[in-house]
C-alpha positions as CSV (number, residue, x, y, z in Angstrom):
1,X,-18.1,26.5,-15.9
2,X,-16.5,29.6,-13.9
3,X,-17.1,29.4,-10.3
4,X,-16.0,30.8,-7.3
5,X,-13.0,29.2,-5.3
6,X,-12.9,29.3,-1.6
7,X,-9.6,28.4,0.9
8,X,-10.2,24.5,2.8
9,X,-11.1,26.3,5.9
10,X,-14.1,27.6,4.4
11,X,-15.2,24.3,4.1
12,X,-14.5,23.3,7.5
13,X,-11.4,22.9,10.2
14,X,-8.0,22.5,9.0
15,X,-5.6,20.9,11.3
16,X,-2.3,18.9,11.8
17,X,-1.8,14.9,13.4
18,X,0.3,14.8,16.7
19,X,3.2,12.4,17.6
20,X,5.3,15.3,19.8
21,X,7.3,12.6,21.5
22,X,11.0,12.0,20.7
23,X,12.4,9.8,19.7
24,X,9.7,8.6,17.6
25,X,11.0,5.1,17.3
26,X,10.2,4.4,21.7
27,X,9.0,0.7,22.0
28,X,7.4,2.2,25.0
29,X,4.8,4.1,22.7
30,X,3.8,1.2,20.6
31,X,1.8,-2.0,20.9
32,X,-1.8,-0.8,22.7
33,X,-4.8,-1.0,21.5
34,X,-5.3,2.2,19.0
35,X,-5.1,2.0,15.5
36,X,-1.8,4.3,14.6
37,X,-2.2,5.2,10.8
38,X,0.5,6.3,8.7
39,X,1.2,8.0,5.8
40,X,2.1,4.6,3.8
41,X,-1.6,3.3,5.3
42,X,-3.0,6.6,3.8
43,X,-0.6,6.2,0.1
44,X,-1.8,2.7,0.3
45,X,-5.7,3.3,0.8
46,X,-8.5,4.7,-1.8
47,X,-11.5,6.3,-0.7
48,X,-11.3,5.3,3.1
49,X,-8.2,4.3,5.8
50,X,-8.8,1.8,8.2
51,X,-5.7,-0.6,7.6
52,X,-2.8,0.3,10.1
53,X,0.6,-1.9,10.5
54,X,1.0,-0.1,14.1
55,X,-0.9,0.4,17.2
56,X,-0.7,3.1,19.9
57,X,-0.4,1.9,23.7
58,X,-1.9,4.6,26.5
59,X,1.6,6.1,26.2
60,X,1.7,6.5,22.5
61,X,-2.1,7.6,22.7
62,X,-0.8,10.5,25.9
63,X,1.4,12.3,23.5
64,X,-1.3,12.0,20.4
65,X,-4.8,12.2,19.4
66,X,-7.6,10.1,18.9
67,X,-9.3,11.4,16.2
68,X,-12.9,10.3,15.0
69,X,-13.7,8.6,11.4
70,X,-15.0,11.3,8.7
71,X,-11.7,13.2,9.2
72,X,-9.7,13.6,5.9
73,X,-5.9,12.8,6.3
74,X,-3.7,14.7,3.9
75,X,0.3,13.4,4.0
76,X,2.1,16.5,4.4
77,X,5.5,15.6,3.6
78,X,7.8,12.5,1.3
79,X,7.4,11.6,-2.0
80,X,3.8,11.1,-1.3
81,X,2.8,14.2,-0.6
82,X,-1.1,15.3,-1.6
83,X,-1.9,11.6,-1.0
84,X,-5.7,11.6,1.1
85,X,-8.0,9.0,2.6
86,X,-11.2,10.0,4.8
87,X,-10.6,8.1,8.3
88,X,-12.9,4.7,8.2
89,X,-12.2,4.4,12.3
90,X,-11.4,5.8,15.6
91,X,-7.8,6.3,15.2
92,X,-4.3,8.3,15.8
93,X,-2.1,10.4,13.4
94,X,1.3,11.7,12.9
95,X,1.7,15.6,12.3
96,X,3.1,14.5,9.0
97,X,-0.8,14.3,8.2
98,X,-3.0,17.3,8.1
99,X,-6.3,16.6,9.2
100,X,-9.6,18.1,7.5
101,X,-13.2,18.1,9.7
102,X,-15.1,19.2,7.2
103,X,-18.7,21.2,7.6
104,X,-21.6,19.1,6.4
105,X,-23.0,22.3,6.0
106,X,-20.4,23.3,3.1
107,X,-19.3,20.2,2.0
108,X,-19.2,16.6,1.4
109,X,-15.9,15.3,2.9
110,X,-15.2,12.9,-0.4
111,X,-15.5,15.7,-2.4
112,X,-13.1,17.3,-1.1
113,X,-10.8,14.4,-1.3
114,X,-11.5,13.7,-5.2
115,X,-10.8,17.6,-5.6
116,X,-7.6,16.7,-3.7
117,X,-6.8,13.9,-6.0
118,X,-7.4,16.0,-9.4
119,X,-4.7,18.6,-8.5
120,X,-2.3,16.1,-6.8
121,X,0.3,16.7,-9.6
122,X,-0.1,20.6,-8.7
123,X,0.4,19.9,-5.0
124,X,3.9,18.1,-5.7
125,X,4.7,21.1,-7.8
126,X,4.3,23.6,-4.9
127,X,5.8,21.6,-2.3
128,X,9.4,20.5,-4.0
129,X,11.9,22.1,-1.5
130,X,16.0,21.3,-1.0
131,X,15.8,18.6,1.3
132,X,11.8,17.2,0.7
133,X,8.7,18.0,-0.2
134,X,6.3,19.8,2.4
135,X,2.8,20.9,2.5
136,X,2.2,23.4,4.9
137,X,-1.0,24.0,5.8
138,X,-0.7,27.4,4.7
139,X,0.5,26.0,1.3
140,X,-2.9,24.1,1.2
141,X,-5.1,27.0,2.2
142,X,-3.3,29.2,-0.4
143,X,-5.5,26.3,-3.0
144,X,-8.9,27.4,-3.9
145,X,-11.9,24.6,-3.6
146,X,-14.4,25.1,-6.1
147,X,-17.4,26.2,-4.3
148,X,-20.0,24.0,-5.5
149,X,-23.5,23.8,-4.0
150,X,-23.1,21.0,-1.0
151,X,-25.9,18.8,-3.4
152,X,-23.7,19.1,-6.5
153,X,-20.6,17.7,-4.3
154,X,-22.2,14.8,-2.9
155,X,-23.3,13.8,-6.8
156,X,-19.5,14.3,-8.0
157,X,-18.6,12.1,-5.1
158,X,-21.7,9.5,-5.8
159,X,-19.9,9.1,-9.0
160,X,-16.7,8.7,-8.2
161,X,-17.7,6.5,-5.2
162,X,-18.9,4.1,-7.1
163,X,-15.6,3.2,-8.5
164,X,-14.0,3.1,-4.9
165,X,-16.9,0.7,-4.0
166,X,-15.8,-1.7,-6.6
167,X,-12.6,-1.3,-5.9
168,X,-12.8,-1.6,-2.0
169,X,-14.8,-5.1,-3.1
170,X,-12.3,-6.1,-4.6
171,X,-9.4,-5.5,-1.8
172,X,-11.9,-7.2,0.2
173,X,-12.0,-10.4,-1.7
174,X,-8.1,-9.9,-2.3
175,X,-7.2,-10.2,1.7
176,X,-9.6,-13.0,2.0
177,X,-7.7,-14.9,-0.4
178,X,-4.4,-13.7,1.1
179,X,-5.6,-14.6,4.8
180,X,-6.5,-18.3,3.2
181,X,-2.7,-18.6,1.8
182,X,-1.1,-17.2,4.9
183,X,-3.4,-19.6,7.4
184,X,-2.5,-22.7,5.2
185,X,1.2,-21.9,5.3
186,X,1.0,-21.8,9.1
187,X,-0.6,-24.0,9.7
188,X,2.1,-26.3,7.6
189,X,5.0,-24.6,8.5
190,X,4.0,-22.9,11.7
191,X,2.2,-25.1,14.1
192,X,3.7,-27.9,12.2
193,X,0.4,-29.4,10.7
194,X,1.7,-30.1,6.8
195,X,0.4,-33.2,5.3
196,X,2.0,-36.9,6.9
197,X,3.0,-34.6,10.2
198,X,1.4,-37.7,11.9
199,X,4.2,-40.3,10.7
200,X,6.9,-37.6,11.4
201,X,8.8,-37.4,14.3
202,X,9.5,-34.1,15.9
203,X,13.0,-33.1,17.4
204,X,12.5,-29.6,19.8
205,X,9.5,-28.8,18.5
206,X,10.7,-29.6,14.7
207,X,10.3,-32.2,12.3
208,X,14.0,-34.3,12.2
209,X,14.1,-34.1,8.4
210,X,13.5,-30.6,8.0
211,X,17.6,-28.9,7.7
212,X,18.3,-25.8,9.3
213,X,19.5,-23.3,6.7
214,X,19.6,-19.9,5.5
215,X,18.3,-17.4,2.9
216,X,20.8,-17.7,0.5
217,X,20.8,-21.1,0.2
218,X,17.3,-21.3,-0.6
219,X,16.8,-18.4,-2.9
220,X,19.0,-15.5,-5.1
221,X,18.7,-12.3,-4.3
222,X,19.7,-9.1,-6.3
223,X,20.8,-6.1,-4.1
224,X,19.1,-2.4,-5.7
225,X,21.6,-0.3,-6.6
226,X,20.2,3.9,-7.4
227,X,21.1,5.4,-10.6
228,X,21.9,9.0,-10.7
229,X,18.8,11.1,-10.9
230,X,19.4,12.5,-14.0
231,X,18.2,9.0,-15.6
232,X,14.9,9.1,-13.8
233,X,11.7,10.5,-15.3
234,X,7.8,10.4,-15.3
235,X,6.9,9.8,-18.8
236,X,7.6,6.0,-19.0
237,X,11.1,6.8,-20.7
238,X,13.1,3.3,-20.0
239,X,11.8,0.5,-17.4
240,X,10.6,1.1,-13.9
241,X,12.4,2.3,-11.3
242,X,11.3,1.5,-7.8
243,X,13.8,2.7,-4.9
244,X,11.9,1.5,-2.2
245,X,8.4,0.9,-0.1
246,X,7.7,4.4,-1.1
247,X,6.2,2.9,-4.0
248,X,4.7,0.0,-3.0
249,X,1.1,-0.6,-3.8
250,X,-1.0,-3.1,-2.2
251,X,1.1,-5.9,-3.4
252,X,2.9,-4.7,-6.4
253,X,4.4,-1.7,-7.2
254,X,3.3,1.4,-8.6
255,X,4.7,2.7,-11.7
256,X,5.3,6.5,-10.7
257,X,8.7,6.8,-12.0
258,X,11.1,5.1,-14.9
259,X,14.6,5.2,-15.6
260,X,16.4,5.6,-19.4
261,X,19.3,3.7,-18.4
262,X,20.4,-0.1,-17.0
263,X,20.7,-1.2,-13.8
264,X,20.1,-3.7,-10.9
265,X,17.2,-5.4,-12.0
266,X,14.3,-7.6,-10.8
267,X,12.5,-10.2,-13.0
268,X,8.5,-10.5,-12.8
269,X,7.2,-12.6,-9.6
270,X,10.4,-11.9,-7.7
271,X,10.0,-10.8,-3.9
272,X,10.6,-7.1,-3.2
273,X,12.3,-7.2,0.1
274,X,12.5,-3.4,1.9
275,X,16.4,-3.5,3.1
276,X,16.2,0.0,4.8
277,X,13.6,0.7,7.3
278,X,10.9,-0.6,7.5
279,X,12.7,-3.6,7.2
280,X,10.9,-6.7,5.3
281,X,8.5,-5.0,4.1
282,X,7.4,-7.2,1.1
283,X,6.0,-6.4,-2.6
284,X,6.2,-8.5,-5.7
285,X,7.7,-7.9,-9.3
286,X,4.8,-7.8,-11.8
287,X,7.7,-6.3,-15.3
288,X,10.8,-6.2,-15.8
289,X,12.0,-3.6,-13.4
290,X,15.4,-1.3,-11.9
291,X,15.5,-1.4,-8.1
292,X,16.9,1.4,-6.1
293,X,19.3,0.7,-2.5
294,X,16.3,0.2,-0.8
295,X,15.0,-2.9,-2.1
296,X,16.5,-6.5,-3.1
297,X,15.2,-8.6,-5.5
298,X,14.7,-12.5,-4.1
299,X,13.6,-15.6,-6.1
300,X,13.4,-19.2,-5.1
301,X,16.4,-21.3,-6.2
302,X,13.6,-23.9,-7.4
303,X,10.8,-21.3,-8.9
304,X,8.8,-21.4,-5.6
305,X,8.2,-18.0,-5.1
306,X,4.9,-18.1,-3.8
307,X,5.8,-20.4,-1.1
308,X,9.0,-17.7,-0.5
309,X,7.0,-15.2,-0.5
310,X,4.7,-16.4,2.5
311,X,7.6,-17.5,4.1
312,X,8.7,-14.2,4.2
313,X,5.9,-12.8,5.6
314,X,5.8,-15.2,8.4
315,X,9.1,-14.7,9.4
316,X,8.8,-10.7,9.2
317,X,5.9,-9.8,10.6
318,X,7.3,-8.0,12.9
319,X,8.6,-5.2,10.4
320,X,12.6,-4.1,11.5
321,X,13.0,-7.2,12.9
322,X,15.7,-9.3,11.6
323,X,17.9,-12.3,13.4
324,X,16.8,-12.9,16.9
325,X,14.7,-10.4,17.0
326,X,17.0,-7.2,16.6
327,X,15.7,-4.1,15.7
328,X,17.7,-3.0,12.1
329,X,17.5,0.5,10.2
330,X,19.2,-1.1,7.2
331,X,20.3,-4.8,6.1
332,X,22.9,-5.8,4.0
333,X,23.6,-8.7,1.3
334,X,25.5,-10.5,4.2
335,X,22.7,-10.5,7.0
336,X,19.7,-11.4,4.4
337,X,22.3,-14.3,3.3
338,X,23.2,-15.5,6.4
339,X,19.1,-15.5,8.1
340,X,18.3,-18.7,9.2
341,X,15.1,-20.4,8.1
342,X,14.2,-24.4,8.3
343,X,13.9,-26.1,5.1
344,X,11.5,-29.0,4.5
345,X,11.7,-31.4,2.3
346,X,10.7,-30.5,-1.2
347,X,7.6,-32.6,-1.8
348,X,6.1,-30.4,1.3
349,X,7.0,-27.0,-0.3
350,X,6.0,-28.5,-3.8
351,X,2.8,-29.0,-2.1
352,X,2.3,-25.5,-1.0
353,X,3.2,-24.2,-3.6
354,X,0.5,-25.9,-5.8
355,X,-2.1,-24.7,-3.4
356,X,-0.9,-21.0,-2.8
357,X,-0.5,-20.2,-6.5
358,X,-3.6,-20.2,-7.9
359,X,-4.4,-18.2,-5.0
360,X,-2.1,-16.0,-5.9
361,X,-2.7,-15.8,-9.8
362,X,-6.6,-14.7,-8.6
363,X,-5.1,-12.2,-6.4
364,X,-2.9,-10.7,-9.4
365,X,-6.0,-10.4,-11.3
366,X,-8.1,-8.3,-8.7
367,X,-5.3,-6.0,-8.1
368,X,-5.3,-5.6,-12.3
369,X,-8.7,-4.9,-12.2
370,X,-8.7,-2.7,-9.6
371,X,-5.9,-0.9,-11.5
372,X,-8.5,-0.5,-14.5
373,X,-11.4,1.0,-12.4
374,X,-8.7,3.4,-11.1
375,X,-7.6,5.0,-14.3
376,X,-11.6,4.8,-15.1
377,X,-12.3,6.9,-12.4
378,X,-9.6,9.4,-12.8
379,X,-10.6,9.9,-16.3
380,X,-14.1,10.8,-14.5
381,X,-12.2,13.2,-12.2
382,X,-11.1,15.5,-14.0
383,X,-14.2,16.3,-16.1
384,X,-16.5,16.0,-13.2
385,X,-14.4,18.7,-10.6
386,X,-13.8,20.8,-13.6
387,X,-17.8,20.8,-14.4
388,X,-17.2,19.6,-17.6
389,X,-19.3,16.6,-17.5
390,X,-22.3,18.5,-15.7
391,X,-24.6,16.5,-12.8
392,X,-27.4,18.8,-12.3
393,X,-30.1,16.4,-14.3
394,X,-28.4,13.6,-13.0
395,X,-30.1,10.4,-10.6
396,X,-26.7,9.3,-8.7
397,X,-28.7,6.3,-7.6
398,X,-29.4,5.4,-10.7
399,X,-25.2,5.4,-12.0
400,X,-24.1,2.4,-11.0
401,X,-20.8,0.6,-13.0
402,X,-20.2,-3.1,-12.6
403,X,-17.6,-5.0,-13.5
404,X,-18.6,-5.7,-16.5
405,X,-17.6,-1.7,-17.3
406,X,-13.3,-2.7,-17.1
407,X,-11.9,-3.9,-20.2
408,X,-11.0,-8.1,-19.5
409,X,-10.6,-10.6,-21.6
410,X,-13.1,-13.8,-21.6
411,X,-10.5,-16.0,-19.6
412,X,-9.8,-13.0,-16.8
413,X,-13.5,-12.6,-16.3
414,X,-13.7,-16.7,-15.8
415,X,-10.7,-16.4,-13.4
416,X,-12.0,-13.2,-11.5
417,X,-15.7,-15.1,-11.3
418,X,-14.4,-18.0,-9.1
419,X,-12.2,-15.7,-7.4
């Protein structure tokens, strides 16, 4: 169907984030109360943002803007470039985020973020430069919107929706079931309530049988090392290459890129561990992969990677942060080996480890099917912005896919039902 394109700011106010202080990195602008969303929360999100690892205080919030939900956020610049989410809540942007208000008048807002997603590939192709890809905003307004009637938008985006409802449900039961497995392990590990902690006697504050020790003797770790870039492509030539939380997902990676030949490797289930800033940021192994100098590889010496893995999070939740609380770009083999942790004895960790892997096996399978519905609704996409599958005659309220629309076999659906 030919129609008529228009620029984004036909379709309402184009604009850009603000963080204008320098350097970004201040302690003194962080730590208040407003939500501070970046462009991994945005990467990281589908349909709406309102996940944030970092907060605003009045200082951060004095050389920003508070900007209201409805507003599309567009990353501007990285290897994520073109990625969008619609603001879920009253929060504050970098100007490495365009910002879209758009005209209910013109436009449904979620259309214009599906549209986004179905030239994404196109956007990276116009914004490729020497040092890294940027979209200008007079790059985006150079795009042309279809111009469909405001009615025919909000039925593409009814359609589409529906997908990022289910999958939205499905996050939502995944970081209940993540909150349970990170409450039990503090409460064992943390506030020292583990099973028998009434017969054990505590020594400052920790139980006397639990050793003192460090990472390295408690798991292996494999340090990433990059191939040249001549090995990498995008058509799934070789294994996976991840190089670093640029392609982390919600837990495990994305597969974005792959590379034809050998190199440092990491094994399903091991612990992604970000060694250049952020710091500890944490994903998990789900194939055989090749990681780049921005990741390492751990794995419990004794197969107890889920109970690693929430160990991990404990100890870096403050992302950076690494030995007595300094503040670290980058991390070498040597400082990962050398972090202290306490070990307890290894009927306690068996113990956890019973308990937080199930939890973990039903979170693998929502993110799976969560990664079905996705390519579902991209197939949609396309055919939908292009007019190809027409909506005209079409009762939105009446399309409604389950979950019984995602390819799974019996046992997954049995695993997913008690999940």
């Amino acid at each position: 169907m030919a129609l008529e394109g228009k620029p984004l700011d036909y379709f309402g106010k184009v604009g850009r984030g603000k963080s204008r202080h320098r350097p970004r990195n201040d302690p003194a602008l962080y730590g208040g109360p407003y939500p501070f969303i970046q462009t991994a929360d945005i990467t990281n999100s589908d349909l709406y943002v309102s996940s944030f690892s970092q907060t605003y205080s009045e200082a951060g919030l004095t050389q920003s803007k508070l900007w209201e939900p409805g507003v599309l956020c567009i990353v501007n610049a990285g290897v994520n470039t073109g990625d969008s989410a619609i603001l879920g809540i009253r929060a504050c942007f970098p100007d490495s985020v365009i910002s879209f208000s758009a005209n209910p008048k013109r436009c449904d807002v979620r259309f214009i973020k599906y549209f986004l997603d179905s030239i994404k590939s196109g956007i990276r192709s116009i914004t490729m430069g020497a040092t890294q890809d940027n979209l200008s905003v007079s790059k985006l307004l150079a795009i042309k919107v279809p111009a469909y009637p405001v009615e025919t938008q909000r039925k593409i985006a009814g359609i589409l929706s529906a997908y990022d409802d289910l999958i939205e449900n499905n996050r939502r039961r995944i970081a209940i079931l993540e909150r349970m497995a990170e409450e039990i392990y503090r409460e064992w590990f943390i506030r020292m309530r583990f099973p028998g902690h009434q017969n054990t006697k505590l020594v400052k504050g920790v139980p006397e049988d639990w050793a003192e020790t460090t990472l390295a003797s408690i798991c292996d770790f494999t340090m990433g090392q990059s191939p040249k870039s001549e090995f990498y492509n995008e058509v799934g030539e070789g294994l996976p290459f991840n190089q670093g939380v640029g392609t982390y997902g919600f837990r495990f990676p994305k597969r974005e890129t792959w590379c034809s030949v050998d190199g440092r490797r990491a094994s399903p289930s091991n612990i992604l561990f970000s060694v250049r800033a952020p710091v500890g940021r944490l994903n998990i192994a789900d194939c055989e992969m090749i990681i780049g100098r921005g990741l390492a590889a751990l794995r419990h010496k004794r197969g107890l990677n889920s109970y690693l893995f929430y160990l991990l999070k404990a100890v870096f939740s403050n992302e950076d942060i690494i030995g007595n609380g300094a503040i670290f770009n980058s991390v070498g083999k040597t400082e990962l080996a050398r972090f202290k942790v306490f070990q307890p004895p290894n009927d306690v960790e068996n113990r956890f480890e019973n308990l937080a892997k199930p939890i973990d096996r039903q979170i693998e399978l929502l993110v799976k099917h969560n990664q079905v519905l996705v390519e579902t609704r991209k197939m949609q996409l396309g055919r939908l912005i292009s007019g190809r599958l027409r909506v005209d005659e079409l009762d939105i309220e009446s399309y409604v896919p389950t979950e019984c629309d995602s390819p799974k076999t019996q046992s997954e659906n049995e695993e997913l039902a008690h999940a």
